[in-house]
C-alpha positions as CSV (number, residue, x, y, z in Angstrom):
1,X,0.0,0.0,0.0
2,X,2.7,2.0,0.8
3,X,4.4,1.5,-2.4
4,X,1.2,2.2,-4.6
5,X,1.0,6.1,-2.2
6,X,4.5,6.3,-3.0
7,X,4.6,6.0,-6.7
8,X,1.0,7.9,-6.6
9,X,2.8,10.6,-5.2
10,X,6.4,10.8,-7.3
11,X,3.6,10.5,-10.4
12,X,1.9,13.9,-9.2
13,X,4.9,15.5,-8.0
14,X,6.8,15.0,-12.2
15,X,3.1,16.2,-13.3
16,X,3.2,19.0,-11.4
17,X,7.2,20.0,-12.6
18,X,6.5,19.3,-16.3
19,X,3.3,21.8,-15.6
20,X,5.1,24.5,-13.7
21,X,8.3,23.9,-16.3
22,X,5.3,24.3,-19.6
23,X,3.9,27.3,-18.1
24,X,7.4,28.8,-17.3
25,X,7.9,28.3,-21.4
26,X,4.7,29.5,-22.3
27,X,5.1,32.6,-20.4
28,X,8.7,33.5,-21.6
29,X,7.0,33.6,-25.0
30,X,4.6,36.0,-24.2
31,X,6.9,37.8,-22.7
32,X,9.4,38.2,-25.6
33,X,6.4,38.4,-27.8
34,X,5.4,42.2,-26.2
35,X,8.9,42.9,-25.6
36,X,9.7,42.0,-29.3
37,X,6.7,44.6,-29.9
38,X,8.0,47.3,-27.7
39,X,11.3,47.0,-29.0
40,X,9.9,47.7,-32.6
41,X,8.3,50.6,-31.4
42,X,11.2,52.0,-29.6
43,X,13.7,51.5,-32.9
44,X,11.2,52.5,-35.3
45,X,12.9,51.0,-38.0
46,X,16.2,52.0,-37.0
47,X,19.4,49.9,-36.1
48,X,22.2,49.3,-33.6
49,X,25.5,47.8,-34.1
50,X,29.0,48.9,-33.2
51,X,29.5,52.5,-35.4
52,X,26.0,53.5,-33.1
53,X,27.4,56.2,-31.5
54,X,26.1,57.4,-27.9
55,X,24.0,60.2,-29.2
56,X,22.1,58.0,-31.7
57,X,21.8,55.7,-29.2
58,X,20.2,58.3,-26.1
59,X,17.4,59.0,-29.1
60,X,16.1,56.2,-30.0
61,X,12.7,55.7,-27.6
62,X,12.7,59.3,-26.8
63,X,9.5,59.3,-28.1
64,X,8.1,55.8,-26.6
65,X,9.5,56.9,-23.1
66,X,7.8,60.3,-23.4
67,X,4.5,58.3,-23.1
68,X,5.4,55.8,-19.9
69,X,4.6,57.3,-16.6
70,X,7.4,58.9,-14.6
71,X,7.0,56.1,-12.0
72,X,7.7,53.3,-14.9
73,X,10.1,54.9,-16.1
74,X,12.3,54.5,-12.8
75,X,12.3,58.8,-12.2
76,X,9.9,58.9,-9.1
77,X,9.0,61.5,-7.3
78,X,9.2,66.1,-7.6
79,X,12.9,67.0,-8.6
80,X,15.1,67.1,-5.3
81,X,17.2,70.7,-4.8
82,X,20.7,70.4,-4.1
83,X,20.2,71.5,-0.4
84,X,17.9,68.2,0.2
85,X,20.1,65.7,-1.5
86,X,22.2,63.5,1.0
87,X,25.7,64.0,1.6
88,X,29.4,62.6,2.2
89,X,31.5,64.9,4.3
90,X,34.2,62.8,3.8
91,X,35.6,60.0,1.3
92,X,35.4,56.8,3.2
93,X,39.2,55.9,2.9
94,X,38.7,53.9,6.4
95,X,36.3,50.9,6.9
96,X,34.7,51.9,10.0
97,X,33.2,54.9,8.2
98,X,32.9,52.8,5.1
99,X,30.7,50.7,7.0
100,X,28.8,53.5,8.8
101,X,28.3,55.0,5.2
102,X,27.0,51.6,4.3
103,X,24.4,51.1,6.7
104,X,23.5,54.8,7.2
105,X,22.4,54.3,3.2
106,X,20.6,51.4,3.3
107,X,17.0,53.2,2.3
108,X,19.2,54.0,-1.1
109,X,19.8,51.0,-2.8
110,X,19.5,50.8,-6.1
111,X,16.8,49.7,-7.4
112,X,15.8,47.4,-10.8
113,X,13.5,49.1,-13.2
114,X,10.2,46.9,-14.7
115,X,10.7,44.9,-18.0
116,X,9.6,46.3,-21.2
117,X,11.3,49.8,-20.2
118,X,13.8,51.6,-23.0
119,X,17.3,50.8,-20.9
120,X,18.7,54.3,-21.4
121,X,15.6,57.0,-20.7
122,X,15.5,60.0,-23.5
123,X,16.9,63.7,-22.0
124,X,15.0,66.3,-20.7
125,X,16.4,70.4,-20.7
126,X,14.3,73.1,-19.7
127,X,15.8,76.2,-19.5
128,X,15.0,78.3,-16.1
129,X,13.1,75.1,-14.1
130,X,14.0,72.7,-11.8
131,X,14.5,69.8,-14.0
132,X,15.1,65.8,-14.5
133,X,17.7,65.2,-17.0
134,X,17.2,61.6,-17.3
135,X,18.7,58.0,-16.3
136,X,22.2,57.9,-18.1
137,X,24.5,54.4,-18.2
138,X,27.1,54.4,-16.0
139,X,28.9,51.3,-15.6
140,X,28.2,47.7,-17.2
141,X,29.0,44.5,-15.3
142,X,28.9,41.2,-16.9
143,X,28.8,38.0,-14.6
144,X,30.6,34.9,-15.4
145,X,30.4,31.4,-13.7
146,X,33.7,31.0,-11.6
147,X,35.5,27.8,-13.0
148,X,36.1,26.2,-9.8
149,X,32.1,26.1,-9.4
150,X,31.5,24.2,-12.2
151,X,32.3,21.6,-10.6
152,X,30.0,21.7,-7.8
153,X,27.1,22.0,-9.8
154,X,25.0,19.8,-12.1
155,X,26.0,19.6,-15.5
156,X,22.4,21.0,-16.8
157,X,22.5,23.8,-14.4
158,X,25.8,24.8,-15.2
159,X,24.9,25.1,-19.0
160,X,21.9,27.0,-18.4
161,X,23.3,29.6,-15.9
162,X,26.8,29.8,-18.1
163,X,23.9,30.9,-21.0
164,X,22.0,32.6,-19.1
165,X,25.2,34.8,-18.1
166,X,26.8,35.5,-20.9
167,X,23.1,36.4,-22.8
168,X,22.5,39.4,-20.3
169,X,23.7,42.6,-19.5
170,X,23.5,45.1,-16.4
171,X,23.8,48.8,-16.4
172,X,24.1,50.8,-13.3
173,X,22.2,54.3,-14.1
174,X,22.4,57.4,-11.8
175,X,19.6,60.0,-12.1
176,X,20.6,63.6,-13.2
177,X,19.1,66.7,-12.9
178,X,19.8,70.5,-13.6
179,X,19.0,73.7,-11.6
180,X,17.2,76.7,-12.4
181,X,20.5,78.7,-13.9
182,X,21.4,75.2,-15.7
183,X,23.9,73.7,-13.3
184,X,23.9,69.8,-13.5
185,X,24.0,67.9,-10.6
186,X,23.6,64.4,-9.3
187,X,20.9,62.6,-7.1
188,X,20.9,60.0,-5.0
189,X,18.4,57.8,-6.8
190,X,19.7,55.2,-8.9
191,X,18.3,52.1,-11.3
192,X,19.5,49.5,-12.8
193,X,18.6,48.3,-16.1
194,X,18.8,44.4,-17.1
195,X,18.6,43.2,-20.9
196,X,19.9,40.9,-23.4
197,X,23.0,42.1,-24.7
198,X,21.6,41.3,-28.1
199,X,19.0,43.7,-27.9
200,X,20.2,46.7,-25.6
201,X,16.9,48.6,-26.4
202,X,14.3,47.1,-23.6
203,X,14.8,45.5,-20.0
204,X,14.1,42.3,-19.7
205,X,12.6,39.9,-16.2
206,X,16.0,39.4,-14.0
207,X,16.2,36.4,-12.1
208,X,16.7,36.9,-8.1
209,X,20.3,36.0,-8.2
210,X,20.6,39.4,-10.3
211,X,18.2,41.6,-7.9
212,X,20.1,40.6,-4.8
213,X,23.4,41.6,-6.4
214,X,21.7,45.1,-7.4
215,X,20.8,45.5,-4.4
216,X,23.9,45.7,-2.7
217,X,24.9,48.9,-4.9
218,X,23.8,52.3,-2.6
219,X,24.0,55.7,-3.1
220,X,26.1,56.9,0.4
221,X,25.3,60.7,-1.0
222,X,26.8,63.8,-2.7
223,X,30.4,64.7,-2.2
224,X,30.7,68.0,-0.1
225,X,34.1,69.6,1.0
226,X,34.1,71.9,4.2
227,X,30.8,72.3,3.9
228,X,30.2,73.0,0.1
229,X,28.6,70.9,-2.3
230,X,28.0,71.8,-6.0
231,X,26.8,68.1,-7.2
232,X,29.1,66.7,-9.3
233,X,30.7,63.8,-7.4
234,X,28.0,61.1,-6.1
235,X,29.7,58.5,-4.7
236,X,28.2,54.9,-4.4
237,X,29.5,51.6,-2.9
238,X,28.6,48.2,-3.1
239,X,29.4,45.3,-0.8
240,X,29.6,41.6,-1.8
241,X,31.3,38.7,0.1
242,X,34.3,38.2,-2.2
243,X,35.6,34.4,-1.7
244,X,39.4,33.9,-0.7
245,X,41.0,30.4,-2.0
246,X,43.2,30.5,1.2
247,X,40.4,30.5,3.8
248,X,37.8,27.7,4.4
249,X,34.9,27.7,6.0
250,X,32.7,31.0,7.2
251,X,35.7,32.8,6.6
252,X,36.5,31.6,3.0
253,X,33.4,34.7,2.1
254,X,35.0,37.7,3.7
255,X,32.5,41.2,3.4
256,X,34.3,43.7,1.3
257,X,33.0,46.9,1.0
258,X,34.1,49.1,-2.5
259,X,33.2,52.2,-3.8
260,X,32.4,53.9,-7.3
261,X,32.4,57.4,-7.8
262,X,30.8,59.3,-10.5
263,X,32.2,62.8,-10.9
264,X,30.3,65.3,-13.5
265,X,33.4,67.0,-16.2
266,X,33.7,70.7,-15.7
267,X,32.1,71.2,-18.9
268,X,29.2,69.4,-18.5
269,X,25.7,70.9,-19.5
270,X,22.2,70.6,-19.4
271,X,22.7,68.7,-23.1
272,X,25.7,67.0,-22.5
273,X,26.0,65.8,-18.7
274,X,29.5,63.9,-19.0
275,X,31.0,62.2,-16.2
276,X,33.5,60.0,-15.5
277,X,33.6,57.3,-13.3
278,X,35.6,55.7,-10.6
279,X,36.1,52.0,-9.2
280,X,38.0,51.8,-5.5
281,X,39.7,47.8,-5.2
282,X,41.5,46.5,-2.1
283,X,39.5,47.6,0.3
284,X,39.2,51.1,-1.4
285,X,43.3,51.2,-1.3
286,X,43.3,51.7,-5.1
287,X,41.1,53.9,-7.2
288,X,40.8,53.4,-11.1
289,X,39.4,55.5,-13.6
290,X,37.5,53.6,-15.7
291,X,37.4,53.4,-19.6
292,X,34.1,55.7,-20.9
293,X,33.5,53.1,-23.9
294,X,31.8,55.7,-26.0
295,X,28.4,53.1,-26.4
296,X,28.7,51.1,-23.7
297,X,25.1,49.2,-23.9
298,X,26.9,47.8,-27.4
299,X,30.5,47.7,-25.9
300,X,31.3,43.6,-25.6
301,X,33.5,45.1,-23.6
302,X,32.0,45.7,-19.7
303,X,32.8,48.0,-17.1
304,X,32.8,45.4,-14.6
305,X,33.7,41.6,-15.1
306,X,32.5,39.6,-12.0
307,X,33.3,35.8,-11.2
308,X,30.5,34.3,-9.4
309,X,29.8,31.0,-7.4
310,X,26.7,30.1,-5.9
311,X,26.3,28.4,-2.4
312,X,22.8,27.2,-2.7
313,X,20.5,25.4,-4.8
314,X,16.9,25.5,-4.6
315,X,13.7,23.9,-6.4
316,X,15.4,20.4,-5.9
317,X,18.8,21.0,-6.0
318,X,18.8,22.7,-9.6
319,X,18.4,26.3,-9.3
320,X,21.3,28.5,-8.0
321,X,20.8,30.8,-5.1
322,X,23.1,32.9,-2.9
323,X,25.4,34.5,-5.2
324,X,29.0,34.9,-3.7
325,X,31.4,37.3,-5.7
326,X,35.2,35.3,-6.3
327,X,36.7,38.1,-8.5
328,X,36.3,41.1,-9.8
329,X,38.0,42.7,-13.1
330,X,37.7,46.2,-14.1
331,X,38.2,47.8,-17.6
332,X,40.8,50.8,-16.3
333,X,42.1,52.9,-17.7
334,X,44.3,54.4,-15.5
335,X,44.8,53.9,-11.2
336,X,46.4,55.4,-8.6
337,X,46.9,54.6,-4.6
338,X,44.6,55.9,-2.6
339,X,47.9,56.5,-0.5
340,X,48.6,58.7,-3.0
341,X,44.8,60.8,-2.8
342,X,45.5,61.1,0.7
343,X,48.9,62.4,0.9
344,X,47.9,65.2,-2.2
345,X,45.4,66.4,-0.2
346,X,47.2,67.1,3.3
347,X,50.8,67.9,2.2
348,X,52.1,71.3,1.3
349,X,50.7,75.1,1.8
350,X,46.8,74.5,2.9
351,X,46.4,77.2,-0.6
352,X,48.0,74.8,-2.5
353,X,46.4,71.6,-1.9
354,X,44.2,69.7,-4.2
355,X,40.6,68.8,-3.0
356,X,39.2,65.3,-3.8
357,X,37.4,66.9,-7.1
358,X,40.1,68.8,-8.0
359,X,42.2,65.6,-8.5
360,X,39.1,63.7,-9.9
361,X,38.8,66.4,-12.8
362,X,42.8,65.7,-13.7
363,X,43.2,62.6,-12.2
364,X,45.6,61.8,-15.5
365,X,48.0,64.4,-14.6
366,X,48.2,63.6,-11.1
367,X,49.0,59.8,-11.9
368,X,51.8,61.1,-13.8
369,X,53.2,63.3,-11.9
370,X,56.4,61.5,-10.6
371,X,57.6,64.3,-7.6
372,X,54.2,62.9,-6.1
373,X,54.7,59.4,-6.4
374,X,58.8,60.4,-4.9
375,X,57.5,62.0,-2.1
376,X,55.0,59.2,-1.4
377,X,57.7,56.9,-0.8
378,X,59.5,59.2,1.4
379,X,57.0,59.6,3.7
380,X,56.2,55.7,3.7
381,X,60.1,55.3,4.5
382,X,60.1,57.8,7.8
């Protein structure tokens, strides 16, 4: 009798899989069915590929995302003055106030805008009014399956993740937003936008592996120096428990807590809101300026390469869960100690010292500058 329940039972329970597993196909049809639809809209006939430059690229949609709600759209909310924006009084060199930072920020994460949404929202400029200038790419990241997982896992879930990796694409996008005179400035409010790398017009459903990771990126506030604050330098962080081969155990996944910093150019305008941005490794003892790819939802090239292993498997064993960071590769372009920062900014006449932003805005010539790097290794010497 027992038998008959149990075979009863095992019959059900691969009746109910195929079902959930038929369902799950049927519905990632209907969802690539509107999403091939909205993607039509949004190119209107027109084409990406590699000679797309930015400009083309910011355009296409305009007019689609003109029509979503602002709330869709990921841009919530009246436009926030300088004056009520959150801010950093101080660059987080040490962890204790990297980690107060952290927590303090924790209402800011950033957060995953809705599928079917144009990745990179059209610009906005009105001249003498508080104003939204739009979501613009920052960073990419691409995640790849560490290769000492693969052995962990079963051969049909390694295949489909390794796919399912290398088919996507994530864009970290800050909100900007100008003043009444014109003056562009950053906010704290941040999205992320997930799509196939394939088709870099419309987001896409992410799975929860990729929600938690975006979660863990927050906006710790605006940059201010002795009190002053013009709104170009948002710095962000992100913490992820990055493995270390020579530990075992709970300590093999030891918390390490990064920042990025995204610092508007001098010249940027209302039309043009360049910026450049920043990766801190090491515990934030290196800071690297990262290569502005000049299309970067097209680039095959990402910001940010990150090898991932996963410590749990649900729905019987074949679905990855808990995501646990083993590496992480940027696309620099130039770096310099944070020993370095730190000495340029308390050395010498009080007159003649360089503020974080002032360094940020020729951060080329300071990593060049060879006296510096001299004087560096006196003072590490004494």
């Amino acid at each position: 009798m027992s038998n008959t329940l149990l075979k009863v039972a095992s019959g059900i329970l691969l009746i109910a899989v195929a079902a959930m597993i038929a369902f799950g196909v049927y519905r990632e049809k209907q969802i690539r069915t509107d999403l091939q639809q909205r993607e039509a809209a949004l190119t209107d006939s027109q084409t990406i590929d590699e000679n797309t430059t930015a400009d083309e690229l910011s355009k296409l949609g305009d007019g689609a995302a003109a029509n979503i709600p602002a709330l869709a759209a990921g841009i919530i909310g009246d436009v926030p003055t300088l004056e009520t924006i959150p801010k950093v009084d101080a660059f987080p060199w040490r962890d204790a106030l990297a980690n107060r930072l952290y927590s303090n920020a924790r209402s800011r994460r950033c957060g995953m805008l809705i599928p079917g949404l144009p990745v990179r929202s059209g610009l906005q400029h009105r001249e003498g009014r508080l104003t939204t200038i739009g979501r613009i790419p920052a960073i990419s990241i691409s995640l790849e399956l560490d290769e000492s997982a693969k052995d962990k896992m079963p051969r049909i879930t390694q295949v489909q993740t390794e796919n399912y990796l290398a088919k996507h694409r994530l864009v970290i996008e800050p909100i900007l937003y100008h003043d009444r005179r014109g003056t562009v400035y950053f906010g704290t409010d941040c999205r992320a936008a997930f799509f196939e790398k394939d088709r870099p017009l419309v987001t896409v459903k992410s799975e929860a592996m990729i929600d938690q990771s975006v979660g863990n990126f927050l906006a710790l506030g605006l940059f201010q120096d002795q009190g002053e604050c013009d709104g170009r330098t948002l710095i962000m962080s992100f913490r992820y428990a990055q493995s270390d081969p020579t530990l075992t155990g709970l300590d093999a996944a030891k918390k390490t807590t990064e920042c990025l910093i995204l610092h508007l150019r001098p010249d940027a305008t209302p039309d043009n809101p360049s910026f450049d941005v920043f990766a801190t490794t090491e515990g934030r003892q290196q800071i690297h300026q990262l290569v502005r790819s000049s299309n970067l939802l097209t680039d095959p090239t990402t910001s940010i390469r990150a090898g991932v292993r996963f410590d749990r498997f649900v729905m019987m064993g074949l679905y990855p869960a808990s995501p646990v960071v083993t590496d992480v590769r940027l696309n620099t372009d130039r770096t310099m100690p944070s020993a370095k920062a730190q000495l340029l900014m308390r050395q010498g006449p009080a007159d003649d010292r360089p503020g974080l932003q002032d360094i940020l805005d020729d951060f080329a010539g300071y990593v060049a500058d060879d006296s510096i790097d001299a004087r560096l290794l006196e003072t590490f010497s004494n």
